[in-house]
C-alpha positions as YAML, in Angstrom:
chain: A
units: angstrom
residues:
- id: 1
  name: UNK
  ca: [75.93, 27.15, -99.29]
- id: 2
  name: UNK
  ca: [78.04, 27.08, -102.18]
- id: 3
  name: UNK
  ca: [80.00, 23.87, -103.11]
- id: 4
  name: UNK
  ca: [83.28, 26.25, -102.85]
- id: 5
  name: UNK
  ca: [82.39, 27.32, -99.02]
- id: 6
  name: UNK
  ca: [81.53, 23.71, -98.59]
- id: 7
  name: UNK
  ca: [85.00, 22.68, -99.60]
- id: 8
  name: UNK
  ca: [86.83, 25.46, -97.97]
- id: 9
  name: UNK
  ca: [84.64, 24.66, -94.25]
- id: 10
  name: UNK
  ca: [85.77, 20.97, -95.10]
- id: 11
  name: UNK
  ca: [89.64, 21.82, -95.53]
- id: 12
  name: UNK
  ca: [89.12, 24.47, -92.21]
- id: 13
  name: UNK
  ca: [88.15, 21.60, -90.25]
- id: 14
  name: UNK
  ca: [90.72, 18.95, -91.41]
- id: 15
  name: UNK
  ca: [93.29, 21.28, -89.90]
- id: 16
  name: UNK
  ca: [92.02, 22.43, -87.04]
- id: 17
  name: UNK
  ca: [94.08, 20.79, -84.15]
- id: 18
  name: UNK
  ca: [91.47, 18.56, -81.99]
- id: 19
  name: UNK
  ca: [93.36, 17.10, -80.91]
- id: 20
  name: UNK
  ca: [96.19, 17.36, -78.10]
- id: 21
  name: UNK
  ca: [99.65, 18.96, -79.66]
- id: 22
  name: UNK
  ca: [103.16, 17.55, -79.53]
- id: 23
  name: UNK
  ca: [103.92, 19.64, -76.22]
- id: 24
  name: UNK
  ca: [101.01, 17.85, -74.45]
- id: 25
  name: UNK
  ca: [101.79, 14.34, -75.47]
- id: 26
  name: UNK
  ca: [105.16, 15.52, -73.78]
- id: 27
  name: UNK
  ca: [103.21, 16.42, -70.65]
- id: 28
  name: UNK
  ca: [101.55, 13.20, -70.78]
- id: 29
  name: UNK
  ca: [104.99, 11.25, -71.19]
- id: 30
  name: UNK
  ca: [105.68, 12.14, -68.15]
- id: 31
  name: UNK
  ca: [104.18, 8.68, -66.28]
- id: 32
  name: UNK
  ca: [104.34, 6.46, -69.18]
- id: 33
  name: UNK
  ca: [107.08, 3.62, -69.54]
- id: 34
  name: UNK
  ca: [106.68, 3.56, -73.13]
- id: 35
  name: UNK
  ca: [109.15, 2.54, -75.86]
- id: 36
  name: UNK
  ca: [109.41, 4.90, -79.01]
- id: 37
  name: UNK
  ca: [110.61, 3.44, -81.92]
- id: 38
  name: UNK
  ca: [111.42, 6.56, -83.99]
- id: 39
  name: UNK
  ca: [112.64, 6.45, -87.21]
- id: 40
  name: UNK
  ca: [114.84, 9.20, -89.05]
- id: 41
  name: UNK
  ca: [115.41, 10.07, -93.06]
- id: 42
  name: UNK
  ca: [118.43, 11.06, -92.31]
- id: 43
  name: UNK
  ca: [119.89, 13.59, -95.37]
- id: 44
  name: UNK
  ca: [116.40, 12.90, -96.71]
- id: 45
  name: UNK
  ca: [114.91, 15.57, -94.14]
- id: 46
  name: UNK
  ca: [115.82, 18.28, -95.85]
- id: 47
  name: UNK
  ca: [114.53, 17.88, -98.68]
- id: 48
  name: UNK
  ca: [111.37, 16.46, -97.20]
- id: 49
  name: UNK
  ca: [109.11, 19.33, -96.12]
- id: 50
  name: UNK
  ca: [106.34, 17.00, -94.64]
- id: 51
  name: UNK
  ca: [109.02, 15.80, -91.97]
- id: 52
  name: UNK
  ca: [111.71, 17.77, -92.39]
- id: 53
  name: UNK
  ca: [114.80, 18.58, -89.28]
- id: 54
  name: UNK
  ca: [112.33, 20.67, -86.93]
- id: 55
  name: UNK
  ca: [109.92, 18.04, -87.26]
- id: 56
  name: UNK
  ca: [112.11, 15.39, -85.85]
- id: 57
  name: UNK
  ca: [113.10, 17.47, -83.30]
- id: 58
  name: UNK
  ca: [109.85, 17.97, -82.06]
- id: 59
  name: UNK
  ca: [108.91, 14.70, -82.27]
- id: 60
  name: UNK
  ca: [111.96, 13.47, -80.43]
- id: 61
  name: UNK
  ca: [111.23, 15.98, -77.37]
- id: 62
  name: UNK
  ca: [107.92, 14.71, -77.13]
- id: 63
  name: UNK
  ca: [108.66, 11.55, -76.27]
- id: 64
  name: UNK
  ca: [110.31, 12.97, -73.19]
- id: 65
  name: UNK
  ca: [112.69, 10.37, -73.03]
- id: 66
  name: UNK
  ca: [114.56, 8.99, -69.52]
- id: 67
  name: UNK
  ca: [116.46, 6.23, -71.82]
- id: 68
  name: UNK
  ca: [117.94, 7.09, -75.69]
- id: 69
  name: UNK
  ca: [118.70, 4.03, -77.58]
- id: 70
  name: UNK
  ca: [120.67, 5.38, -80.20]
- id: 71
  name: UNK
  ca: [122.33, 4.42, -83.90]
- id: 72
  name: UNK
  ca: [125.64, 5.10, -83.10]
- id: 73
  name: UNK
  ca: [129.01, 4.06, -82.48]
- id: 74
  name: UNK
  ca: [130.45, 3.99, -79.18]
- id: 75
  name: UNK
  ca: [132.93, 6.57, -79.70]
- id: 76
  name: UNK
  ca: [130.87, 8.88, -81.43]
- id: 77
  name: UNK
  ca: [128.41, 8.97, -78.47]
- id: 78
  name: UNK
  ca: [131.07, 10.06, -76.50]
- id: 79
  name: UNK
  ca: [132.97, 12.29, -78.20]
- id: 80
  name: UNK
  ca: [129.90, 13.86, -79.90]
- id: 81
  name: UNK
  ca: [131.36, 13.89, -83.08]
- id: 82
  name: UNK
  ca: [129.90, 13.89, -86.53]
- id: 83
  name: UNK
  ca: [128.51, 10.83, -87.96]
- id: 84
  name: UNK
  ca: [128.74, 10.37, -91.79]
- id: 85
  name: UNK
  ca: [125.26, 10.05, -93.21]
- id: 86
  name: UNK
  ca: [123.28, 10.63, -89.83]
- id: 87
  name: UNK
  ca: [122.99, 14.04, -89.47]
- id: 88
  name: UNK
  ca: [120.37, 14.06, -87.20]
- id: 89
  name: UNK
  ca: [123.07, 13.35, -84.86]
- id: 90
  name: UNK
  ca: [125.36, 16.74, -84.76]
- id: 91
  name: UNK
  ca: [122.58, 18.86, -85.66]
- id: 92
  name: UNK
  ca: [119.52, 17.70, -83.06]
- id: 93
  name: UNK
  ca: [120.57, 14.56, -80.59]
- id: 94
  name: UNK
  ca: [123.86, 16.12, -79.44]
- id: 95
  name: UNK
  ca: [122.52, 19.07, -78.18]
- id: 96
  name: UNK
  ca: [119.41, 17.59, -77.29]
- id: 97
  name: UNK
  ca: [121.56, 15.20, -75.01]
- id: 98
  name: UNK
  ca: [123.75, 18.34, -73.90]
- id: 99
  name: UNK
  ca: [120.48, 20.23, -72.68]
- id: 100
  name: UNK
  ca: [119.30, 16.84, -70.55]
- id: 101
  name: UNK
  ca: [122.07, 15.33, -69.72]
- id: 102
  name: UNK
  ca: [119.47, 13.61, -66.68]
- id: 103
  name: UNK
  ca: [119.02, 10.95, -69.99]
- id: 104
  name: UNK
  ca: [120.24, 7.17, -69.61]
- id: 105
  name: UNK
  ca: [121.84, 6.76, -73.45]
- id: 106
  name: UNK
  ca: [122.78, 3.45, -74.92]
- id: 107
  name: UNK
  ca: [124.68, 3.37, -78.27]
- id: 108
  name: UNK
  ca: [124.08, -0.07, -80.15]
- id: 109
  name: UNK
  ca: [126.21, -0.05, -83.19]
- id: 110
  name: UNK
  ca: [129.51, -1.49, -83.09]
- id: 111
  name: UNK
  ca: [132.67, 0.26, -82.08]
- id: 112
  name: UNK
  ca: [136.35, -0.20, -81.95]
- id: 113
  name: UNK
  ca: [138.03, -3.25, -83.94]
- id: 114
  name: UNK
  ca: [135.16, -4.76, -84.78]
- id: 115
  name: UNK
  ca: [133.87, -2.06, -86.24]
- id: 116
  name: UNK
  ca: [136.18, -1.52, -88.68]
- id: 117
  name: UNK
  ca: [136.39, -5.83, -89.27]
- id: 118
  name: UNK
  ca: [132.91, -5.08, -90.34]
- id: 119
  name: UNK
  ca: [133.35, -2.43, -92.57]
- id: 120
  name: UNK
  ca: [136.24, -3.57, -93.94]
- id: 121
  name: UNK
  ca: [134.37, -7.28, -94.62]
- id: 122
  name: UNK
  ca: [131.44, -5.20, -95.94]
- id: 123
  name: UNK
  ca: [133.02, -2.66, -98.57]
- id: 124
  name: UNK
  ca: [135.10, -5.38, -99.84]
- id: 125
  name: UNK
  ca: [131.79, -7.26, -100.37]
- id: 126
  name: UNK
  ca: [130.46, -4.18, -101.84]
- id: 127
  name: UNK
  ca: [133.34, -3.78, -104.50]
- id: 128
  name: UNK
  ca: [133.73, -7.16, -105.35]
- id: 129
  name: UNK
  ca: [129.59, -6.94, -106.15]
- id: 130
  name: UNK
  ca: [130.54, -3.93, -108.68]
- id: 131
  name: UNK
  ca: [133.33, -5.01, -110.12]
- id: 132
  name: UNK
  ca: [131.60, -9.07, -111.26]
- id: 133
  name: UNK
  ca: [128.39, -8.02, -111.10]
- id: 134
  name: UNK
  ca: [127.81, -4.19, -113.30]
- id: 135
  name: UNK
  ca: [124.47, -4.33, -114.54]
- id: 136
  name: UNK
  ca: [123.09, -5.71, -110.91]
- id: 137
  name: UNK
  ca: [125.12, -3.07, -109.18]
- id: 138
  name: UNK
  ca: [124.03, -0.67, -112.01]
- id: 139
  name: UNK
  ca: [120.08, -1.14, -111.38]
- id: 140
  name: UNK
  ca: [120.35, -1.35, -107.63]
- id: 141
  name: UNK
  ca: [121.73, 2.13, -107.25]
- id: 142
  name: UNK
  ca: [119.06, 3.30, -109.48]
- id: 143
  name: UNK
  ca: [116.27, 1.19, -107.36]
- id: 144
  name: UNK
  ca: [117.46, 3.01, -104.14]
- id: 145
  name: UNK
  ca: [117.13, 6.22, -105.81]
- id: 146
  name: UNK
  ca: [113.50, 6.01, -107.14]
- id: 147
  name: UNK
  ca: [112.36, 4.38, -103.52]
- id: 148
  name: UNK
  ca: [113.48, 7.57, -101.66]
- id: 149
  name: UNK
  ca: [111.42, 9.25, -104.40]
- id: 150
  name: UNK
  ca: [108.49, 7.53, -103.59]
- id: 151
  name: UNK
  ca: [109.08, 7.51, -99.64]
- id: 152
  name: UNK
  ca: [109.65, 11.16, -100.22]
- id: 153
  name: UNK
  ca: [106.26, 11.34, -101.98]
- id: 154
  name: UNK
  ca: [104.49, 9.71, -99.56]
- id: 155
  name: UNK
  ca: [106.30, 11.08, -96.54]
- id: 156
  name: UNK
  ca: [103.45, 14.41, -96.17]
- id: 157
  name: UNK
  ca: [103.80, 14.40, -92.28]
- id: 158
  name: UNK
  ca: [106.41, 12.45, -89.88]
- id: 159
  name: UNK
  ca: [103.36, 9.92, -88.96]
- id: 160
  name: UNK
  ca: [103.76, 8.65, -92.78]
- id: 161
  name: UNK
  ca: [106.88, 7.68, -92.41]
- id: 162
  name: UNK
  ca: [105.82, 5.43, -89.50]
- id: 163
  name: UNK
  ca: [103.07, 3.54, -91.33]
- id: 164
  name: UNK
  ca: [102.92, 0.33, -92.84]
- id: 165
  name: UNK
  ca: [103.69, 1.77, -96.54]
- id: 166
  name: UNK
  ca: [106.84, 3.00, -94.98]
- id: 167
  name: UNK
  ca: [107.49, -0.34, -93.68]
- id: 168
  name: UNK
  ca: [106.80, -2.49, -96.72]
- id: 169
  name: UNK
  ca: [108.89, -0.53, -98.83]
- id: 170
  name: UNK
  ca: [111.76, -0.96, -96.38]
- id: 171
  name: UNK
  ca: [111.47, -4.40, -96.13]
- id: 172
  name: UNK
  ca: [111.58, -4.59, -100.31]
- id: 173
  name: UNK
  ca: [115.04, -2.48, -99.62]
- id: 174
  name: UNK
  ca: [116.11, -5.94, -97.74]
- id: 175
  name: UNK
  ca: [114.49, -8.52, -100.47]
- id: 176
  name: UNK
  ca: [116.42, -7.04, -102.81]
- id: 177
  name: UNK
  ca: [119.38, -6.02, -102.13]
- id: 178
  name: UNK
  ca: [120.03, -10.24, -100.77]
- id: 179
  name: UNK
  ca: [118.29, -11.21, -104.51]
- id: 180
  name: UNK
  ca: [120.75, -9.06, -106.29]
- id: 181
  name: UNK
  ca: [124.07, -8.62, -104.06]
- id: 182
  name: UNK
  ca: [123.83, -12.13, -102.84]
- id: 183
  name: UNK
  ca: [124.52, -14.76, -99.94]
- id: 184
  name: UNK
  ca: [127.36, -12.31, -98.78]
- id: 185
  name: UNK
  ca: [125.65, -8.83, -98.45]
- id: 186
  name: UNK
  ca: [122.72, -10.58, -96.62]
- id: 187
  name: UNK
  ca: [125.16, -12.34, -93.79]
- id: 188
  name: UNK
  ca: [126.55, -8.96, -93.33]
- id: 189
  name: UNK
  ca: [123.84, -6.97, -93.03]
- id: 190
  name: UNK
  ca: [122.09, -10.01, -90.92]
- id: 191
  name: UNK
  ca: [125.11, -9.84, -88.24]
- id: 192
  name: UNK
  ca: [124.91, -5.91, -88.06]
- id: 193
  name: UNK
  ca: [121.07, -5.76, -87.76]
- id: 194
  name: UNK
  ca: [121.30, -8.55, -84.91]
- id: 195
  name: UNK
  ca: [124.03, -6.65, -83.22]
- id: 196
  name: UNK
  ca: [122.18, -3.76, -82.90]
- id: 197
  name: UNK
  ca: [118.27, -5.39, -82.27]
- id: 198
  name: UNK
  ca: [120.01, -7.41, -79.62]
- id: 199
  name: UNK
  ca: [121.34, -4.50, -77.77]
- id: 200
  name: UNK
  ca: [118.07, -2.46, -78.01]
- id: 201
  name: UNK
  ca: [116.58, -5.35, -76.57]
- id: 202
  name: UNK
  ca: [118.53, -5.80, -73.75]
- id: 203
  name: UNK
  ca: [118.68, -2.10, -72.84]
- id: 204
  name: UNK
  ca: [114.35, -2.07, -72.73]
- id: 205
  name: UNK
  ca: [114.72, -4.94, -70.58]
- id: 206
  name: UNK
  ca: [117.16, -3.15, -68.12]
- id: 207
  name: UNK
  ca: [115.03, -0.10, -68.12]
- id: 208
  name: UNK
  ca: [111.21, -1.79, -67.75]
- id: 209
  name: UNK
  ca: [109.88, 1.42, -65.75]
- id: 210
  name: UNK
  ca: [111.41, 4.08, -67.88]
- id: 211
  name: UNK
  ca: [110.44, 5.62, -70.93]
- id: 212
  name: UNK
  ca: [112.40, 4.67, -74.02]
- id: 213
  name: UNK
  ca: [113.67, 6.51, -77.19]
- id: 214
  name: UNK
  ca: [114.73, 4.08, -80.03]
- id: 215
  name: UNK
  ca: [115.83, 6.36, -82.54]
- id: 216
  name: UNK
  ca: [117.20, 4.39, -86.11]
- id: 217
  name: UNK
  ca: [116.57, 4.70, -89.68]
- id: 218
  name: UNK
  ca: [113.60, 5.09, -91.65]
- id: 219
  name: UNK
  ca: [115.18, 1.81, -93.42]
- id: 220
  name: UNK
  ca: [115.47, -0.74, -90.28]
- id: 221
  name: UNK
  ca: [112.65, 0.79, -87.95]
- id: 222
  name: UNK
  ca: [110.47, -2.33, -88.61]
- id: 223
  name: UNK
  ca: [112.76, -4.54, -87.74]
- id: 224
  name: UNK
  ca: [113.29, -2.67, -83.91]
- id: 225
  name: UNK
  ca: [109.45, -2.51, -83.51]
- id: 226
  name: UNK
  ca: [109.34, -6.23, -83.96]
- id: 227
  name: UNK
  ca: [112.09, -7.21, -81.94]
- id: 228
  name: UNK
  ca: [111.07, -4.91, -79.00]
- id: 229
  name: UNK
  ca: [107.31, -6.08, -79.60]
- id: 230
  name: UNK
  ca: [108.22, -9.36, -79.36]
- id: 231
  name: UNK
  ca: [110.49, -8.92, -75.83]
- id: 232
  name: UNK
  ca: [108.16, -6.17, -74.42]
- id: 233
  name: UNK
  ca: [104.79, -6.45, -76.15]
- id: 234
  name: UNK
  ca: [102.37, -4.20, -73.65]
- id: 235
  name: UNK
  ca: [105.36, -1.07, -73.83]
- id: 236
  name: UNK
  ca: [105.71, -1.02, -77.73]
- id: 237
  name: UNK
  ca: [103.96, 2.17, -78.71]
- id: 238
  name: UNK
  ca: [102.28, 2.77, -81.90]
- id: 239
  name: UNK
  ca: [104.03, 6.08, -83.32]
- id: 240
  name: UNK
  ca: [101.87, 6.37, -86.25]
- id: 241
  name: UNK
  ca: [98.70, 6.50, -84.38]
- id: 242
  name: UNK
  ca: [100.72, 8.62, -81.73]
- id: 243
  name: UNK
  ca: [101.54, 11.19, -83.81]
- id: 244
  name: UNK
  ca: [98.20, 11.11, -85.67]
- id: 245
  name: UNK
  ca: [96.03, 11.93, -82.31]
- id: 246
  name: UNK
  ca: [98.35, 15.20, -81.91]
- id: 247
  name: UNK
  ca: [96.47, 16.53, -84.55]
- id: 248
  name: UNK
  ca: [99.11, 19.09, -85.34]
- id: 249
  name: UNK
  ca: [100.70, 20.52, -88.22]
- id: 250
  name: UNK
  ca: [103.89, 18.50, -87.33]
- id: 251
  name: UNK
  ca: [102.38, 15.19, -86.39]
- id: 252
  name: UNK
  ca: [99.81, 14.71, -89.19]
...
């Protein structure tokens, strides 16, 4: 055999799916009281073709969720409404959520007054940063820019961006952004990420025989699969090597 059919049997084989798909890990859901941690890119999915808007979709309906931990406000839960820089929202979880309305849904960011004490707190933070700090400010814009050019790189399937690459890179996001924004920024985003972690925590521990969807950002997903491991270590599900053993075009 010639080293060019050798090569092209060898590719055949790396994509043939056997393994169970997406739908079937769905089936098998069905028993489980598993908690998802799921991350989304956000924007980034569209221009990501290894895990782009259809893949999350997918992904999300196979965990056949009976509980949806979710990134959002309050309000926008229940009003459905659009949610700046999350469009995975509108476009998938709403209707998702429309079409099984049977789903227990817990929204953990903050709403109401001291949601906008936070924001407020935080932009002024932000613009006080700029405005004494320009060449800091200057290079950290650019450093978030080149890492979602190398996530995107690296992000070939929707497993990828559940791996420990993924994770290390977000965690430099955090290192930084303290080193160069300061004591401020980190309190900040300290108090929001506890907000939320605690809530997510509480809600798997009201739900310990259901199945749970923890869907947040591609940014702080680490930080909700260590919190949840650490409260409910024998449920914490291992979405990389979950989406791996699907063996489908989606997963891998």
């Amino acid at each position: 055999m010639s080293r060019l059919l050798h090569t092209m049997v060898a590719m055949l084989v790396l994509y043939l799916p056997v393994g169970p798909s997406l739908q079937c890990l769905a089936a098998d859901r069905k028993q489980d009281a598993g908690i998802y941690v799921i991350g989304s890119l956000h924007e980034l999915h569209a221009t990501t073709p290894g895990f782009d808007y259809a893949d999350l979709k997918r992904v999300i309906e196979a965990t056949a969720p009976q509980v949806a931990v979710l990134e959002t406000r309050p309000d926008e839960l229940s009003g459905r409404t659009d949610t700046p820089g999350r469009p995975e929202y509108p476009r998938i979880m709403w209707p998702y959520l429309a079409a099984n309305p049977s789903i227990k849904v817990t929204p953990i960011e903050p709403g109401g007054a001291l949601f906008e004490a936070w924001v407020a707190q935080a932009s002024a933070d932000a613009k006080r940063f700029e405005e004494q700090n320009s060449t800091s400010n200057a290079y950290w814009n650019s450093y978030q820019q080149s890492l979602k050019s190398v996530l995107q790189l690296h992000w070939r399937a929707p497993a990828d961006a559940h791996d420990q690459v993924t994770a290390d890179l977000a965690r430099s996001w955090y290192l930084i952004h303290y080193s160069l924004a300061g004591e401020a920024a980190r309190k900040g985003q300290e108090r929001w990420d506890a907000y939320m972690l605690e809530r997510a925590v509480r809600a798997a521990r009201a739900h310990p025989k259901e199945r749970l969807l923890v869907l947040v950002s591609y940014r702080n997903r680490h930080r909700f699969e260590e919190a949840l491991r650490a409260a409910q270590p024998a449920r914490i599900v291992n979405i990389k090597d979950w989406l791996r053993a699907s063996r489908s075009p989606a997963a891998r």
